[in-house]
N, C-alpha and C positions, 0 to 999 in steps of 0.2 A: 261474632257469629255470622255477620254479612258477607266476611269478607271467605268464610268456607261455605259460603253457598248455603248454610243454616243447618247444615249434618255432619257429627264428627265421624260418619262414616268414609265419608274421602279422604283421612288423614291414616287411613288403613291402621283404629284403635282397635284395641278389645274391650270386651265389656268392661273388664276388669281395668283399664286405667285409672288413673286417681285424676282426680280434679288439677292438679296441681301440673301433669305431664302435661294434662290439655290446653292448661293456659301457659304455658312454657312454648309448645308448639304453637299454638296461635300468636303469640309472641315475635318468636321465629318466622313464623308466614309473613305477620304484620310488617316487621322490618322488613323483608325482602322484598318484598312489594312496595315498601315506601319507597326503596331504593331504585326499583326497575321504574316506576313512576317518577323520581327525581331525574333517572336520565334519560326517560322519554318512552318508555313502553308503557302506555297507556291501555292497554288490553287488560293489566291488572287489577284498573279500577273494576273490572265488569264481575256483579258480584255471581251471574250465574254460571261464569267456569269453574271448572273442577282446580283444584290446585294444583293437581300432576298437571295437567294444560299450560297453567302459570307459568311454572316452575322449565316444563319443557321449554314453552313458546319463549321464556327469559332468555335464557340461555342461548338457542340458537340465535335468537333475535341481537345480543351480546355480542357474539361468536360475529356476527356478522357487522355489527354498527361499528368493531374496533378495525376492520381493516384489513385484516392478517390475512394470506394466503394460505388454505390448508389442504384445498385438494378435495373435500370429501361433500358432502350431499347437507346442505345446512336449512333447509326451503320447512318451514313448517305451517300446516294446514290443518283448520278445526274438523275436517271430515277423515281424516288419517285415520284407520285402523289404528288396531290396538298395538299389531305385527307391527306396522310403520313406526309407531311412536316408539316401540323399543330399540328399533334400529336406526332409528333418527337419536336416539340416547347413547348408541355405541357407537354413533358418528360425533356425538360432542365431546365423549370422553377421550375418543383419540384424536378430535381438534383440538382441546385441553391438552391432551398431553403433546401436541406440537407446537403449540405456543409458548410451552415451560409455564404452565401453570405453577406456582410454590405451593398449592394447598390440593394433594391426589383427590380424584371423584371416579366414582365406578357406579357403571352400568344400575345395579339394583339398588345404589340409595338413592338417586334420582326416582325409581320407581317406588319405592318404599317411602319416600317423602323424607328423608334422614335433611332434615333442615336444618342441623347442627354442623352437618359438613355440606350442605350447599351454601351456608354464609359467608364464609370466607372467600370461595368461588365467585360469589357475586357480589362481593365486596371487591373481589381484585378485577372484576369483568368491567363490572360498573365503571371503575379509578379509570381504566383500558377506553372505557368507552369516553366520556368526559375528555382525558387526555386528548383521544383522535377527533372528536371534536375540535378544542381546541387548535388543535396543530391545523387542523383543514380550515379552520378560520381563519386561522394566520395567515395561511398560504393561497386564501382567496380574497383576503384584505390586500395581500402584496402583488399580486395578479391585477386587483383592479386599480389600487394606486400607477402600479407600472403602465396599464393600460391608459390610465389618466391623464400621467403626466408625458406618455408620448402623443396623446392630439390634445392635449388643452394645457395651456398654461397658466397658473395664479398671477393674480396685480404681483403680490412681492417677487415672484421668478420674475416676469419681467423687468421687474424694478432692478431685483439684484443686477440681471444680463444687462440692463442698460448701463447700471452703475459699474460695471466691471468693465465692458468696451470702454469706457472714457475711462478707467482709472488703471490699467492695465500698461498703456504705451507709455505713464506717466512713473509708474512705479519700474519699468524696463530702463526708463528715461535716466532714474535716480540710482538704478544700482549701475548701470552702464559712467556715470560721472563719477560714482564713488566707489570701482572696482579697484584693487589695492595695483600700483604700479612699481614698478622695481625701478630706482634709481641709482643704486651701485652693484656693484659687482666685485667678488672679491678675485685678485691675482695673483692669493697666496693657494697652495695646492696641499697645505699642513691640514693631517686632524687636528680638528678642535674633540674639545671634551662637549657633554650633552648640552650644556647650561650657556657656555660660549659660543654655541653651533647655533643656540633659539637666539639668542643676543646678536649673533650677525648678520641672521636672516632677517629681524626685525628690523638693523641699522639698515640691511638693504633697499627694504620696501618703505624707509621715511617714517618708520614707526618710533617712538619712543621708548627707552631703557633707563631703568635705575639704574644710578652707577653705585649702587652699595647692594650685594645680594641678603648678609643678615639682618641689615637695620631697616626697619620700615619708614624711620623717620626722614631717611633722604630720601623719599619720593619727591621731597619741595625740589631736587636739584636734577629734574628733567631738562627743564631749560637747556643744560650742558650737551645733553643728548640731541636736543633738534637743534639747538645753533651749529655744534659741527657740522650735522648731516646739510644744513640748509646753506654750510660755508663752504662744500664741497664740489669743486667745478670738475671741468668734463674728463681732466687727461690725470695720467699720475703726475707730472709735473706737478701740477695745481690741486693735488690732493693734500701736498703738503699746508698750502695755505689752507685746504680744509682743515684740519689738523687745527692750526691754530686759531683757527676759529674758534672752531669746539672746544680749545683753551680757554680763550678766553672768556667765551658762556662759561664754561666750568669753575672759573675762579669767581664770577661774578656770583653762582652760586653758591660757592662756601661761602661766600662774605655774607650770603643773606641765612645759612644755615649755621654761622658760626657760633652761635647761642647754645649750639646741642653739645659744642667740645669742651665747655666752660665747666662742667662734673666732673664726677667720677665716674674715669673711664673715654671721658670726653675724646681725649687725645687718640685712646687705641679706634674708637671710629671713623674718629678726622682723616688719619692714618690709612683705615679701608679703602676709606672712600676717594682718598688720593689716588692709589692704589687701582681700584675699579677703571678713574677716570682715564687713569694713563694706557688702561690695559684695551679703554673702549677707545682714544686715543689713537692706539695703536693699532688697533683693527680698521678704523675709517681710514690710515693713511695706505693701508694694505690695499684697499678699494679705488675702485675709477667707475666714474659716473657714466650711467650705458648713455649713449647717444641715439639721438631720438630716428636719423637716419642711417641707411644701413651701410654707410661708408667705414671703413677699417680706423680708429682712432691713433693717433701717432704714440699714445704711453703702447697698445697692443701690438701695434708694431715691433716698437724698442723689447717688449718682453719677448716677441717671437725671433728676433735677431738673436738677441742674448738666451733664448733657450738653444738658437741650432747652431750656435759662435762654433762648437767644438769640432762639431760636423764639418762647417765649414773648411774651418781651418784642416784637419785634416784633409778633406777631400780635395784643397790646394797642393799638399805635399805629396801629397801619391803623383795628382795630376806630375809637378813640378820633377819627383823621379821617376817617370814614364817616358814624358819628354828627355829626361837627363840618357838614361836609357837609351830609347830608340834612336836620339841624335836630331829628331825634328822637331821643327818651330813655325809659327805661324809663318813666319816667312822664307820658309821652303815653297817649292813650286808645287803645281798641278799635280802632278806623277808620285813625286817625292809623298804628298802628303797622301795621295789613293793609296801608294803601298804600306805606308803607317798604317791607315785605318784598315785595312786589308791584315796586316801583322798583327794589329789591335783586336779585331775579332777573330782570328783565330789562336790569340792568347787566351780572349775569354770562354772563348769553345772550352779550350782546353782545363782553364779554371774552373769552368760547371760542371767538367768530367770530375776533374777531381774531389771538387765538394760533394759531388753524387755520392761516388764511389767512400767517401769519406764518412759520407752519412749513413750509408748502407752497412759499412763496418760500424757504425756508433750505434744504430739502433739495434745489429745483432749482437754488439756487447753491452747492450742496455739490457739487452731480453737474457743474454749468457749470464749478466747480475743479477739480475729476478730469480732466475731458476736457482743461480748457487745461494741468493740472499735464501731464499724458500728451502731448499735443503739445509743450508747453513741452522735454521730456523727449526727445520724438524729433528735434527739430528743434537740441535741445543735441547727441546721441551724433551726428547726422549733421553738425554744426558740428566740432564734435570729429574725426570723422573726415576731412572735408575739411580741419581742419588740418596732423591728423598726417600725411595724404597730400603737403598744402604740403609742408610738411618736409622728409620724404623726396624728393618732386621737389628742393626746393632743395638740399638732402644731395646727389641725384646729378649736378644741375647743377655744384657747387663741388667734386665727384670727377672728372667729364669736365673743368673748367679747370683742375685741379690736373695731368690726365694732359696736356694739351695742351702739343704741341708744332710743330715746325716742319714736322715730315714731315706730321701726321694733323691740323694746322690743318682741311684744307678738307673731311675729312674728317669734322671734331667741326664746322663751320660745316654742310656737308649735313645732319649729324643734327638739328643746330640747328634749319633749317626744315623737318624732317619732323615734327618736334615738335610745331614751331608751326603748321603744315598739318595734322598730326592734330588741334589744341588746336579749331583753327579750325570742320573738319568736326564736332567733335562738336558745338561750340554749334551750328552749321547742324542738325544733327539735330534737336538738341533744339528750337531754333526751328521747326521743319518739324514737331513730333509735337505744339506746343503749335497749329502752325496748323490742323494736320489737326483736333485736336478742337475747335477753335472750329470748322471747318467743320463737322463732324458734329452740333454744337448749332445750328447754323446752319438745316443740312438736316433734322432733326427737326422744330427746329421749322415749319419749313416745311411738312415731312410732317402735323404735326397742321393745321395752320391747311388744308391741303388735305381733311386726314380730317373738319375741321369745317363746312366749307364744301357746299353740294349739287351734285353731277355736273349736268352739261347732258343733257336729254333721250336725245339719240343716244349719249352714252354709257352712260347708265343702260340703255338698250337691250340695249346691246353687251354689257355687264357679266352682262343676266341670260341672254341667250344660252348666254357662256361657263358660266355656273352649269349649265343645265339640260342643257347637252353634259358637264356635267363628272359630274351625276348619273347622265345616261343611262351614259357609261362607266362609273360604279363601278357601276352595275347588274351590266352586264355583266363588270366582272371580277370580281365576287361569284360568277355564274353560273359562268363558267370556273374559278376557285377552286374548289366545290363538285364541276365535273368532273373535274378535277383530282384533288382527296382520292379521288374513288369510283377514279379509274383507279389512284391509289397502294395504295387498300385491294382493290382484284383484283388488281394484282400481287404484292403481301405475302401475298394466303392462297396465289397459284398455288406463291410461294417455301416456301413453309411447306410445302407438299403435297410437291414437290421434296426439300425436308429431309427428311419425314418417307418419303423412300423410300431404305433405306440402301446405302452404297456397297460393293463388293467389300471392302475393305479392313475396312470395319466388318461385315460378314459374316465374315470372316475371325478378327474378333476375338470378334466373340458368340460362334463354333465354339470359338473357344478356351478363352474363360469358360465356358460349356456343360459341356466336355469335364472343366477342372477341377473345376467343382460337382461334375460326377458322381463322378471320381474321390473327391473328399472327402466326397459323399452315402455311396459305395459302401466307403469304408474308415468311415466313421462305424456302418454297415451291418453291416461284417464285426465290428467291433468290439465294440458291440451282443450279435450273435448272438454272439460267445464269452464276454460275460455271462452272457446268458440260459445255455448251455449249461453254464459253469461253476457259475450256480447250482443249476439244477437235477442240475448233480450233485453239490452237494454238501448239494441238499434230500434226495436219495436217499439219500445216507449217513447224514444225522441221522435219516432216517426207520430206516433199517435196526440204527445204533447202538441208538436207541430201542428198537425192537424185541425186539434182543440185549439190551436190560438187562432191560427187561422178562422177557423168557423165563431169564434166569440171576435176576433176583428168586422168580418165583415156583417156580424149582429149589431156591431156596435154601429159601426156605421152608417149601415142602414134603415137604422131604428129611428130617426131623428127623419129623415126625408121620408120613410113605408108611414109613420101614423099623422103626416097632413092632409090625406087624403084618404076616404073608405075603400077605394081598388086596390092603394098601396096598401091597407093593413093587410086585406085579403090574403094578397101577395105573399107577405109577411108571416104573417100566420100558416102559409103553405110551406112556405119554403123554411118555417122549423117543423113543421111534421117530417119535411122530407130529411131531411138534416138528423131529426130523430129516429124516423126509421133506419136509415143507414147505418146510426150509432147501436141500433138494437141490431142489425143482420149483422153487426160486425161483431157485436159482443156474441151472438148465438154460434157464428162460426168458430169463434175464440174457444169459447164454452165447449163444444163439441170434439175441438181439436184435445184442450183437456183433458175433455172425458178419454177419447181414444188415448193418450199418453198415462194416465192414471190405471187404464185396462194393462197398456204393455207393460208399465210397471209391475202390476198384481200379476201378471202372469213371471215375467220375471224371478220376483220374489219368490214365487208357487213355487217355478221350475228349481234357483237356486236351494229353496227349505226341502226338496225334495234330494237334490246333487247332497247337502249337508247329511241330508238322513243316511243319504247312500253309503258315504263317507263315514259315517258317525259308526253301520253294519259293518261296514268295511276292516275301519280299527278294532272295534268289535271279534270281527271273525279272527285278526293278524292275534291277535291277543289270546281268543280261546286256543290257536292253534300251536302260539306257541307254550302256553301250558299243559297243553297236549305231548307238545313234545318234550318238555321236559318229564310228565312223568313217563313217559314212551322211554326215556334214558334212563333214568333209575330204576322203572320194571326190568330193562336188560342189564343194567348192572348186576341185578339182586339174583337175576337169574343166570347171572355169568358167575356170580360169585355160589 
């Protein structure tokens, strides 16, 4: 009962409700309230609101604690008219409806108290509110951590910072010594397959390999892997002693593996792993060890000889019949040899003429290939397709004589020649479309040989006639054109003038925006002025508190030195009477300003309860008049009929 203010009249009941809705609905309140109170609207507890107040003040107060941008007027005050508070209701339902509320609320169950359909509302407002709480705490825990930790630092931050400078150069130190280094190289230019390709990348960088890929049991014969690599010197010469190095690691590990070939089966892995070694073997002798300075090594040498021998040697035999040729040798003279090299570059002029010219013809019979491989191409897929069409015509020919019978003979014979009467007209066509274009080459050309040819006098005439009638009109439909535009652009400003004169209807609706602005100029106004009012009176009281301390400070003070002496109490005692009258001329001016504000209000009140009355005659008169006119209409129906 406390919590409806002690009356189930605010809950807008009838007499007639049963015991049962009432505790239902209080029920409903109860929760609602507990909720707006769990997340912070404490106005609820107050038990002498009305519950429409609650229930408004929730909401807005919701609508605004979660965050949301909506646009619309959410501000709510215990002195709001009754007007206000419903339009402050039709501003929550379409702030609800722009947030996607999941549960609809309209304007009169808010007024109505329908607390069946404001719980869920304020149950998902609630969830809203809490949530953005939450999030803003977060985000102002991370705000001031950030702020934190850019001017102050923890003992463990600096402990870590320090323990990181010293262990930083150390850990740089340790992977710079144990970066993987390439010590061969291979000199063969063969694919490998994927699994030999990881195998000889790994031989390169010193790393270790099985030499058995299915048996896991010879991992014991690593050994064989890094004594090669590690008996590998710098040239391919002395790759070969690598090589037998890695032999002989290799053999030493079968001897220590040889326990695994003594089963069944023994042999076919001994066998593998021979096998492996010879093949890994064979890959380190393939290799030459990089050298650690950047000089050219004598095995890379010998392979770059022996790659360009052919070269060479060719390029000797030309040389050898050039000289055979021209007849001159190193030891021809001065002259002899200027006019060689003189004869020499103008054979080769003439040899890059030729290759030009040579290339020019290749690449236009490359491109004359293209174009007939490409024809050759279309004239195949369209061969192709008129067979496979044969086909299937013959396919449905030898299905129509399969189904041929006695009844549908003359039947399958009429299709027969529609067939061949269609087969017929298409070639017709196609002969008619190849005629037509020979005519049409036919008549161009014509056309040119007439365009090359000189007109006869009187047509030349004729010709410039038609020309200078053909000018004088576009003259003139340029001119009209131009009058034209000027007649569209006075009619577009007359239309614009017309627009810009507005209609009843749009008068009707500026009155209306008007009227709202004002209304919400004039509550924005009233609103305002009970700042202003509230402040300054509550500047009045800090002035007056002020005052009173003051005046009980210097009582205080002086109280202790005014009563050692009988002049000083005198004193004393004077100077509270003066102190007290003051506080009485201040309160009687107080008082009197009251009174006059308490007048302008009653007259106020008077004036406004009189404006209402006026108003109240007013609706009054609008009302008798127009049932006046209505039966003013039915008398003249009655008498028209």
């Amino acid at each position: 009962t406390t919590m409806f203010g002690g009356a189930d009249t605010d809950l807008h009941l009838s007499k007639d409700s049963s015991k049962e809705t009432i505790s239902e609905l209080r029920g409903a309140h109860d929760e609602i309230c507990e909720m707006l109170v769990a997340a912070g609207y404490f106005r609820a507890r107050i038990p002498a609101l009305p519950p429409f107040d609650k229930m408004l003040g929730g909401l807005a107060w919701c609508l605004m604690a979660s965050n949301v941008d909506v646009d619309v007027d959410l501000h709510f005050d215990e002195e709001m008219t009754l007007g206000h508070k419903i339009k402050l209701g039709e501003n929550i339902v379409a702030a609800l409806s722009k947030v996607r509320c999941p549960s609809p609320l309209q304007t009169h169950q808010i007024r109505g108290l329908d607390f069946k359909s404001m719980f869920p509302v304020f149950q998902w407002l609630v969830k809203q509110v809490i949530s953005t709480r939450e999030e803003r705490g977060a985000q102002i825990r991370r705000f001031s951590e950030l702020q934190f930790n850019r001017h102050h630092v923890t003992p463990e931050d600096a402990e870590f910072k320090q323990r990181k400078q010293t262990s930083v150069p150390f850990l740089n130190e340790v992977l710079a010594h144990y970066k993987p280094a390439r010590h061969f190289r291979r000199s063969d230019e063969r694919t490998l397959d994927e699994v030999a390709h990881v195998q000889c990348v790994l031989l390169e960088y010193g790393r270790d390999v099985k030499t058995s890929r299915g048996d896991d049991k010879a991992s014991g014969k690593k050994g064989s892997g890094a004594s090669s690599m590690k008996g590998g010197p710098g040239d391919s010469g002395s790759a070969v002693g690598g090589s037998a190095g890695g032999s002989s690691g290799s053999t030493g590990g079968d001897g220590d593996g040889g326990g695994d070939t003594s089963g069944p089966g023994g042999s076919g892995r001994g066998a593998a792993a021979e096998e492996e070694e010879r093949r890994i073997k064979a890959m380190m002798a393939s290799m030459s060890s990089v050298q650690s300075d950047k000089g050219v090594s004598g095995s890379k040498l010998g392979n770059l000889v022996g790659m360009q021998a052919d070269e060479i040697r060719k390029a000797a035999a030309e040389y050898e019949e050039h000289v055979r040729m021209t007849g001159t040798t190193e030891t021809s003279g001065p002259g002899e040899a200027r006019g060689a090299l003189e004869a020499h570059k103008r054979e080769m002029a003439a040899l890059q003429r030729q290759v030009k010219i040579l290339k020019t013809k290749y690449l236009q019979a490359k491109a004359a290939k293209g174009e007939t491989a490409e024809q050759a191409a279309t004239l195949t897929a369209a061969l192709q397709k008129k067979l496979a069409q044969s086909e299937r015509i013959q396919a449905e020919i030898e299905k129509l004589k399969a189904m041929e019978t006695p009844e549908n003979a003359k039947d399958l014979e009429k299709l027969m020649k529609l067939v061949t009467l269609n087969d017929n007209l298409k070639q017709q066509e196609e002969q008619f479309k190849q005629n037509c274009k020979r005519q049409m080459v036919d008549l161009q050309g014509k056309i040119a040989e007439l365009e090359a040819a000189p007109l006869p006098e009187d047509e030349m005439q004729r010709l410039l006639r038609v020309e200078e009638l053909y000018a004088s009109e576009t003259v003139k439909l340029q001119k009209l054109r131009q009058l034209l535009a000027k007649k569209t652009q006075e009619a577009q400003r007359i239309k614009r003038k017309i627009d810009e004169i507005p209609t009843s209807t749009e008068l009707v609706q500026y009155e209306r925006r008007f009227v709202e602005l004002y209304e919400q100029v004039a509550a924005k106004l009233e609103e305002t002025r009970r700042y202003y009012a509230k402040y300054n009176s509550l500047t009045d009281t800090k002035k007056y508190l002020v005052k009173e301390i003051s005046v009980l400070n210097s009582i205080f003070e002086n109280y202790t030195k005014s009563m050692t002496s009988e002049p000083g109490r005198e004193r004393f005692v004077d100077s509270i009477e003066n102190i007290k009258k003051g506080v009485t001329d201040s309160l009687a001016k107080l008082e009197s300003k009251l009174g006059d504000e308490k007048n302008t209000r009653d007259e106020l009140n008077d004036s406004h309860n009189k404006l209402m009355e006026k108003q109240r005659l007013y609706f009054k008169a609008v009302k008798e008049f127009q049932e006046e006119c209505t039966k003013n209409e039915k008398l003249t129906s009655m008498l028209a009929a």
